[in-house]
C-alpha positions as CSV (number, residue, x, y, z in Angstrom):
1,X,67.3,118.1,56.6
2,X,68.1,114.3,55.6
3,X,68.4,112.0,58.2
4,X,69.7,108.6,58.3
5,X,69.9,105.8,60.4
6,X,72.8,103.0,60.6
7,X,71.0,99.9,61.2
8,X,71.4,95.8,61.1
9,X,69.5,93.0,60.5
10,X,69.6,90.2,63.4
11,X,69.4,87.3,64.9
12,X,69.2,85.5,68.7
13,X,71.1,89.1,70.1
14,X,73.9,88.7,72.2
15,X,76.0,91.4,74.5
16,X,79.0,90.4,72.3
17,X,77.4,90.6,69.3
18,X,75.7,94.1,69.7
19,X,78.9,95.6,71.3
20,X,80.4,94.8,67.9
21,X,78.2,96.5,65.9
22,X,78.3,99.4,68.1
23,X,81.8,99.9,67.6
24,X,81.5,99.8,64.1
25,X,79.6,102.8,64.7
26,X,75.6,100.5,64.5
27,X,72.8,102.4,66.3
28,X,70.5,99.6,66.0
29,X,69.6,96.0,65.8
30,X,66.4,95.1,64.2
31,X,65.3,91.7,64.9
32,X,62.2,89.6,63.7
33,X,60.6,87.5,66.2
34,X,62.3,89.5,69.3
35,X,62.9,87.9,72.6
36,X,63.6,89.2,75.5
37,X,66.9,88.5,75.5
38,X,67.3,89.7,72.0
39,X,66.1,92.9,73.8
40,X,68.6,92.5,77.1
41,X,72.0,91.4,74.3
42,X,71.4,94.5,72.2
43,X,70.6,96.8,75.5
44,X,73.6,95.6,77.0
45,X,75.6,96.0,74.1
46,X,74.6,100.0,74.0
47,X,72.1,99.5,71.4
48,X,68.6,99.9,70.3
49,X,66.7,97.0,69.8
50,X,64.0,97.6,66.9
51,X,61.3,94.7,66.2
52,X,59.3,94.1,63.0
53,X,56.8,92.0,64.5
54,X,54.8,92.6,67.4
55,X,55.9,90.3,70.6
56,X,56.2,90.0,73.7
57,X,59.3,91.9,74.0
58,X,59.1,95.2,74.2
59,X,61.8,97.3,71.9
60,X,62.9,100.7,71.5
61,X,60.4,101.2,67.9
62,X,59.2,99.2,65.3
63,X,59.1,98.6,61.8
64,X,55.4,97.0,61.0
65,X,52.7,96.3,58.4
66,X,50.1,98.8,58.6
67,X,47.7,96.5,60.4
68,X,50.3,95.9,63.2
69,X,51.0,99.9,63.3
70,X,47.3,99.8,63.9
71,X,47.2,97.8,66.3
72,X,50.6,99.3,67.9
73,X,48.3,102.7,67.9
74,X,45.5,100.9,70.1
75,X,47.9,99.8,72.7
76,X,48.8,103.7,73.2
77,X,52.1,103.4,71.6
78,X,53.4,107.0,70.1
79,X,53.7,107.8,66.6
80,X,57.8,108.5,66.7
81,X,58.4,104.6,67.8
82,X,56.6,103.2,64.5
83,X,57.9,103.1,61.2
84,X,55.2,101.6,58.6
85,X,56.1,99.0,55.6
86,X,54.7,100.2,52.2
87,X,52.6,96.8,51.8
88,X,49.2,96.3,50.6
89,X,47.3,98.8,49.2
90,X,47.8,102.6,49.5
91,X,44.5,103.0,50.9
92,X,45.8,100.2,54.2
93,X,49.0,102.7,54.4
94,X,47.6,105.7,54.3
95,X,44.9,104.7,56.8
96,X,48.1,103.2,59.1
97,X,50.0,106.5,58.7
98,X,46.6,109.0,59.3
99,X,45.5,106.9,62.5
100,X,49.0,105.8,63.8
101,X,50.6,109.3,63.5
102,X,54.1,107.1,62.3
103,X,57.1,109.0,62.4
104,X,58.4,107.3,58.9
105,X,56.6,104.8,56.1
106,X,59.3,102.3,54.8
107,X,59.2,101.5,51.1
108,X,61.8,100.3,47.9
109,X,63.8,102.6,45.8
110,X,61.3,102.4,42.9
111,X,58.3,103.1,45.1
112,X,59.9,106.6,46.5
113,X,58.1,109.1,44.1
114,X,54.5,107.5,44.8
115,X,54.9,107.5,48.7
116,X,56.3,110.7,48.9
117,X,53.6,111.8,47.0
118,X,50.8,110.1,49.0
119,X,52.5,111.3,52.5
120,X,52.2,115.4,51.0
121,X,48.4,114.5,52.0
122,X,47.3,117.0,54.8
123,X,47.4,115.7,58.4
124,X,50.3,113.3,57.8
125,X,53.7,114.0,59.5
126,X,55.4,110.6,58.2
127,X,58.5,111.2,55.9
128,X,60.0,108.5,53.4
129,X,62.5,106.3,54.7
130,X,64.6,104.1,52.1
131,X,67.4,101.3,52.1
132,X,70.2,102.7,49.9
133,X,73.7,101.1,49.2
134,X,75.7,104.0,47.4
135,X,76.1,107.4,47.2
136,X,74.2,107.6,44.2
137,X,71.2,105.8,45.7
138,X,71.3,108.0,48.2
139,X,71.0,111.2,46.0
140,X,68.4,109.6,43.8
141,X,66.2,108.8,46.6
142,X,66.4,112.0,48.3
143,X,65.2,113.6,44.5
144,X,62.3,111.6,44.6
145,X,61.1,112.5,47.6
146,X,62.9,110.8,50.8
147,X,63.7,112.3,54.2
148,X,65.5,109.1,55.8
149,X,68.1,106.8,54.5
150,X,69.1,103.5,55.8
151,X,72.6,102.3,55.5
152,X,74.0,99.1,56.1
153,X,77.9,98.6,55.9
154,X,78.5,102.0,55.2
155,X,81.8,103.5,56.4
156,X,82.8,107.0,57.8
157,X,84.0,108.0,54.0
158,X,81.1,107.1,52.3
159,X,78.8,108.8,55.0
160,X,81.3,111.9,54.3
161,X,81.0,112.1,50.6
162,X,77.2,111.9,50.9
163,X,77.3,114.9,52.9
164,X,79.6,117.1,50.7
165,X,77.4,115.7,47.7
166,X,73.8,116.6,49.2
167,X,72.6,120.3,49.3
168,X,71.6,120.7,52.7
169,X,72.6,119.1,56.4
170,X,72.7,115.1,56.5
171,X,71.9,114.5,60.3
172,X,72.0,110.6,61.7
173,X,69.7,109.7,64.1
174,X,69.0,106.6,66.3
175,X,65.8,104.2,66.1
176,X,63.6,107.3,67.3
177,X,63.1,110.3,65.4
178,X,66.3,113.9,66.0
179,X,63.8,115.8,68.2
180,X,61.9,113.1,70.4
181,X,61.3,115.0,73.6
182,X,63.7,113.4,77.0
183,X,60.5,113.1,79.0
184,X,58.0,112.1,76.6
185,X,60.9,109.2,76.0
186,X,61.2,108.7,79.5
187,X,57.8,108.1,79.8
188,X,57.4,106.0,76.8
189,X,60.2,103.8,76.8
190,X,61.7,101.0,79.5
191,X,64.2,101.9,81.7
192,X,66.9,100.4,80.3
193,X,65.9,101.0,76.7
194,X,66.0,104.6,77.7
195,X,69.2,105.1,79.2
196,X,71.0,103.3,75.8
197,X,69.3,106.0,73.8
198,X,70.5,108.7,76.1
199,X,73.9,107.4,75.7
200,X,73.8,107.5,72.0
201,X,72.0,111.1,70.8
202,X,72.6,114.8,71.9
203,X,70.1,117.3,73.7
204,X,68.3,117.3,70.0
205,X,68.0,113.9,69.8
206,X,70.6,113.0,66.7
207,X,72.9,110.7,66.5
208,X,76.2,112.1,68.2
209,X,80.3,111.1,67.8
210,X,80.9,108.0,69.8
211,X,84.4,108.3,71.2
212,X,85.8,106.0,73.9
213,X,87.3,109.5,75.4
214,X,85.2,111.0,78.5
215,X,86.6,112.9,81.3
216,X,89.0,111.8,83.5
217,X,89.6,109.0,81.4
218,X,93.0,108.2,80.1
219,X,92.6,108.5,76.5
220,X,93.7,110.6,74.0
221,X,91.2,113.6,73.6
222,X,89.3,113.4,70.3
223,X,90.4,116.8,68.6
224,X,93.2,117.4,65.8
225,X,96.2,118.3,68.0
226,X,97.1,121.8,66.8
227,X,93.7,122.7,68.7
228,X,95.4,121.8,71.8
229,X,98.0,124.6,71.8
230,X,98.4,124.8,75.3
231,X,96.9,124.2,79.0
232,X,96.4,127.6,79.1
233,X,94.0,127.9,75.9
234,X,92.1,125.5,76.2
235,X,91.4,126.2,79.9
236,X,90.0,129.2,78.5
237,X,88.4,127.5,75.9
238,X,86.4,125.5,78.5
239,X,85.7,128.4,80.4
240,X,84.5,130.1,77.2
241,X,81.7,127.3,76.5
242,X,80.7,127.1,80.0
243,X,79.7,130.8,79.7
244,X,78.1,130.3,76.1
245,X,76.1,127.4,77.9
246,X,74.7,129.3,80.2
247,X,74.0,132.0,78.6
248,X,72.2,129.8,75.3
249,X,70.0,128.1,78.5
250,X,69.0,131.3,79.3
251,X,67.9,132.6,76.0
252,X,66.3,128.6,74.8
253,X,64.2,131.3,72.6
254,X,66.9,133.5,71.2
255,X,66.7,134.5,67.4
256,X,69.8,132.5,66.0
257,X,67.8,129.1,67.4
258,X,65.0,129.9,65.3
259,X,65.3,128.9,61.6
260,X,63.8,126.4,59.1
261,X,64.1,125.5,55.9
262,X,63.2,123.7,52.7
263,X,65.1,120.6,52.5
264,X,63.7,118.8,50.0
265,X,61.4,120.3,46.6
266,X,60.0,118.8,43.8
267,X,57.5,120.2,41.4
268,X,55.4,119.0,38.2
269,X,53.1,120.1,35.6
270,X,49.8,119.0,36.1
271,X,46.1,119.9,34.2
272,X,44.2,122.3,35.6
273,X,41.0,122.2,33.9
274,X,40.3,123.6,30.6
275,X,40.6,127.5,29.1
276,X,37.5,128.4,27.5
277,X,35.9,131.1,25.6
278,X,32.6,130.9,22.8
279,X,35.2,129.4,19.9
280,X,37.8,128.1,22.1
281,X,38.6,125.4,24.2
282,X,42.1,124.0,25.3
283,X,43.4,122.4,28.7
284,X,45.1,124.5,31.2
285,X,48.5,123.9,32.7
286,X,50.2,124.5,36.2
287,X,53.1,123.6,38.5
288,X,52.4,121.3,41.6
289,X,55.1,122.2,44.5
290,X,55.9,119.8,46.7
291,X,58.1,121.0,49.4
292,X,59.1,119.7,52.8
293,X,59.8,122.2,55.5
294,X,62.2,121.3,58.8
295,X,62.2,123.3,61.6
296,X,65.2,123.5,64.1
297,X,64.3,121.4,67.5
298,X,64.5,124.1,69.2
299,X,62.3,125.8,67.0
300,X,58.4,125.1,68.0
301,X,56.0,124.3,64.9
302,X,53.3,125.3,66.7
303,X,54.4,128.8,67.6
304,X,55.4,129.4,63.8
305,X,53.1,130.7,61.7
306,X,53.4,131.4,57.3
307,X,53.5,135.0,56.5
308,X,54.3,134.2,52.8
309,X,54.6,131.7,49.8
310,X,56.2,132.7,46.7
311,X,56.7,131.2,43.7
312,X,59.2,132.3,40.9
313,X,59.3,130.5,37.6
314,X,62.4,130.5,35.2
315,X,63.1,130.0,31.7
316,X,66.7,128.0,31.6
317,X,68.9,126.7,28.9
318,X,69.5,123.1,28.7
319,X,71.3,122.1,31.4
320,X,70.7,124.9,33.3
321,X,73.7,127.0,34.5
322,X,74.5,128.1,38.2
323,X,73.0,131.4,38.3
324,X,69.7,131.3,37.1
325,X,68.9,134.7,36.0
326,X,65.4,136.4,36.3
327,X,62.0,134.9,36.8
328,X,59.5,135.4,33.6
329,X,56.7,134.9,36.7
330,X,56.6,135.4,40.1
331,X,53.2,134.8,42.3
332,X,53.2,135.4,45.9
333,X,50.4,134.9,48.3
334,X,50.8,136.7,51.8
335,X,47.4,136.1,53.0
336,X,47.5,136.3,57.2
337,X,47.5,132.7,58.6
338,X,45.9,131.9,61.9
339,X,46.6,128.5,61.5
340,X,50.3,127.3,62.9
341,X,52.6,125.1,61.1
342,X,52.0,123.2,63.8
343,X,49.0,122.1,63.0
344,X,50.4,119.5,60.8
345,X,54.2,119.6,60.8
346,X,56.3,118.4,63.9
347,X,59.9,118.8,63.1
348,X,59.5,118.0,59.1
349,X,56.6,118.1,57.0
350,X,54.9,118.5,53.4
351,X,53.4,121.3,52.2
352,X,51.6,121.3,48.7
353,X,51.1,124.3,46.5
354,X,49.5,124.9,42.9
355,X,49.8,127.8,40.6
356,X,48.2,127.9,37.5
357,X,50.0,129.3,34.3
358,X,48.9,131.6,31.8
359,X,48.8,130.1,28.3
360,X,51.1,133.1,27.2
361,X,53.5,131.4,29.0
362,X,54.2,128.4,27.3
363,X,52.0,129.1,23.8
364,X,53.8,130.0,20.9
365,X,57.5,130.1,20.2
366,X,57.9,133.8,21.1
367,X,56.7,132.7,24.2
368,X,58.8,132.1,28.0
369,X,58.8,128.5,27.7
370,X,57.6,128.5,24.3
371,X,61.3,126.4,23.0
372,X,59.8,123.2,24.9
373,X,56.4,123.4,23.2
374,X,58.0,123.1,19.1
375,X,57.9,119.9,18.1
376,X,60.7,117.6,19.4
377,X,61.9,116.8,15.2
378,X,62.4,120.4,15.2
379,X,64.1,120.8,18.5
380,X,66.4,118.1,17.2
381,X,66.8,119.2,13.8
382,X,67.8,123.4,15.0
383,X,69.7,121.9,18.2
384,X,67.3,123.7,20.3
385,X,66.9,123.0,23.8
386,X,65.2,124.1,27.3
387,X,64.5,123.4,31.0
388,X,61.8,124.9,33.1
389,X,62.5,125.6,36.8
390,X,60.7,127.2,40.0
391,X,62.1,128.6,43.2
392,X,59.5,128.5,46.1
393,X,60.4,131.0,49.1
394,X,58.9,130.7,52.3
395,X,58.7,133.0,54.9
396,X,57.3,132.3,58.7
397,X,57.0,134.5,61.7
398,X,58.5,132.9,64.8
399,X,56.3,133.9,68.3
400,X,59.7,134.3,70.5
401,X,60.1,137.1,72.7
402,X,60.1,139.6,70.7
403,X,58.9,137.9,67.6
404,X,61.2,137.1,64.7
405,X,60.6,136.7,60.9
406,X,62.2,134.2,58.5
407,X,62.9,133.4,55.4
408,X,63.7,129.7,53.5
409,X,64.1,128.6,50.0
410,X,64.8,125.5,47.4
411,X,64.6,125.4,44.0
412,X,63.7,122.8,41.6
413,X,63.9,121.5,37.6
414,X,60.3,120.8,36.4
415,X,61.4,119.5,33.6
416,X,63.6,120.0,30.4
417,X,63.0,119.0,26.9
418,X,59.0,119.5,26.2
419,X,56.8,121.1,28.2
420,X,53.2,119.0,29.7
421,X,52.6,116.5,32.5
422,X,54.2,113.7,32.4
């Protein structure tokens, strides 16, 4: 799952001001040195005011430097209203992200890869979060590594073609995090800050439509009109959901609300120490996963448990077609975890997996992946070309009543051209 957020920079908030953005669909405001009545414009406006300095006011979350998200920690505020700024050192951020349990790290488009890789660090359950302007941003950024996009004067198309362009489910959320619990918020947050978030995000904490329609309001109902056939269907309908309701309540457990899967994987070849023998000695290659799980809200981390992690490498032409054939290797490990996912993921999180590669894979022509190791004259010179690519599959056993199994997948390019870390 990608989420993103739809969110402006601001100044001196008023009502006004805030009810305009809202209407052009704005979630939030964020606002330097907030006042409180930068807090009480964008609250009464129906947004979420969102500081990046700490003040007297107190916001919805915050966007900080890691020494303020420290210092946001000591005060008892929770992880999922701090977002922390990649400045300073990586050693500062990392410490801001371990200790503050932040729910995202902010950083530039160039800087995605590196943070992405320092968050896949056990423990940490921040994701990426990046400013993007196009469509093509957006997909770039989501390769390297991030979770959360931030738009700015973006329109309904452009959010549409970025969903039909991305692989899996593009979710918007509000200044918090899709799947903040109600009373943890209600406990957290001030009154009035809490009811504008309740007024902008469904039961799972996303973003929802903003229509001026509600019942028994005189406006047109928000539906294509040849849904509305008649009084009589869609009486029925109503009745219909009220029963599906009810009966979902019931069964908050049931199977079908239990999935996950991998929305995001990248993977590299890295050394791996050195193959050795009494006349021999040569480095040793594997692939580094990096894969980041998301589990449905309803869907608890902590009841999930891995059953299995496999890993299937491919041999692929240059560019790779659709269907990607067979696997030349496939290692699965289906030791018995005792160990939730819980542990360290909440609703999206990193896992990191190695497996090291035979020489016979990659040595020699004659070899799986032997094409990328010739000489890139002769590649050139024959027209000869090849990718490398792995498919991770995960499977997890849900502890509903009655248990349930599941399965998730993602694949990924290593790398095409010659074979060897980069």
């Amino acid at each position: 799952m990608i989420t993103f957020i739809r969110i402006r920079p601001a100044e001196a908030v008023t009502e006004v001001e805030a009810g305009t953005r809202r209407r052009e669909g704005t979630t939030a405001l964020e606002i330097g040195a907030m006042t409180t009545g930068d807090v009480i414009g964008a609250v009464a406006g129906g947004l979420l005011p969102v500081a990046s300095v700490i003040s007297d006011a107190e916001p919805a979350a915050w966007v900080v430097e890691p020494r303020d998200a420290l210092e946001l920690s000591r005060r008892g505020v929770p992880g999922w209203r701090i977002t922390v700024v990649d400045t300073g050192s990586e050693e500062e951020v990392l410490d801001a992200l371990a200790r503050s349990r932040a729910a995202h790290v902010r950083t530039g488009r160039s800087r995605v890869g590196a943070v992405a890789d320092l968050v896949s660090m056990p423990g940490l359950s921040a994701v990426v979060s990046v400013f993007v302007d196009s469509v093509s941003d957006a997909l770039a950024a989501v390769r390297a590594g991030a979770c959360d996009l931030i738009l700015r004067d973006w329109d309904t198309e452009s959010i549409g073609q970025l969903r039909d362009a991305l692989d899996g489910p593009l979710v918007e959320r509000t200044a918090l995090p899709v799947g903040v619990d109600v009373e943890g918020a209600r406990e957290a947050l001030p009154a009035s800050i809490f009811t504008v978030w309740l007024g902008l995000v469904d039961a799972s904490g996303a973003a929802r439509p903003r229509y001026s329609w509600a019942p028994g309001r005189d406006d047109r109902v928000p539906v294509p009109a040849s849904r509305l056939v008649s009084r009589a269907i869609v009486l029925v309908a109503f009745v219909i959901l009220v029963v599906a309701i009810g009966f979902a309540v019931s069964r908050r457990t049931s199977a079908d609300n239990l999935s996950f899967r991998v929305a995001n994987l990248r993977a590299t070849v890295v050394e791996m120490g050195e193959l050795a023998s009494w006349d021999f000695h040569d480095k040793a290659y594997g692939v580094r996963l990096r894969a980041i799980l998301c589990f449905q809200p309803s869907a608890r981390t902590v009841e999930s448990y891995p059953l299995e992690f496999e890993i299937a490498h491919y041999a692929l032409p240059d560019p790779p077609a659709k269907s990607w054939g067979e696997p030349f290797r496939t290692v699965a490990d289906s030791a018995n975890w005792i160990v939730p996912f819980g542990e360290t993921i909440d609703r999206c999180g990193v896992v990191v997996l190695e497996d090291i590669l035979p020489d016979t894979d990659y040595k020699g022509v004659e070899s799986d992946l032997g094409i990328m190791t010739v000489p890139a004259a002769v590649r050139a010179e024959n027209k000869l070309s090849q990718c490398y690519g792995v498919e991770l599959s995960v499977k997890a056993r849900f502890e509903s009543k009655p248990p349930v199994v599941r399965h998730a997948s993602g694949r990924a390019i290593v790398q095409c051209g010659s074979f060897g870390p980069k």
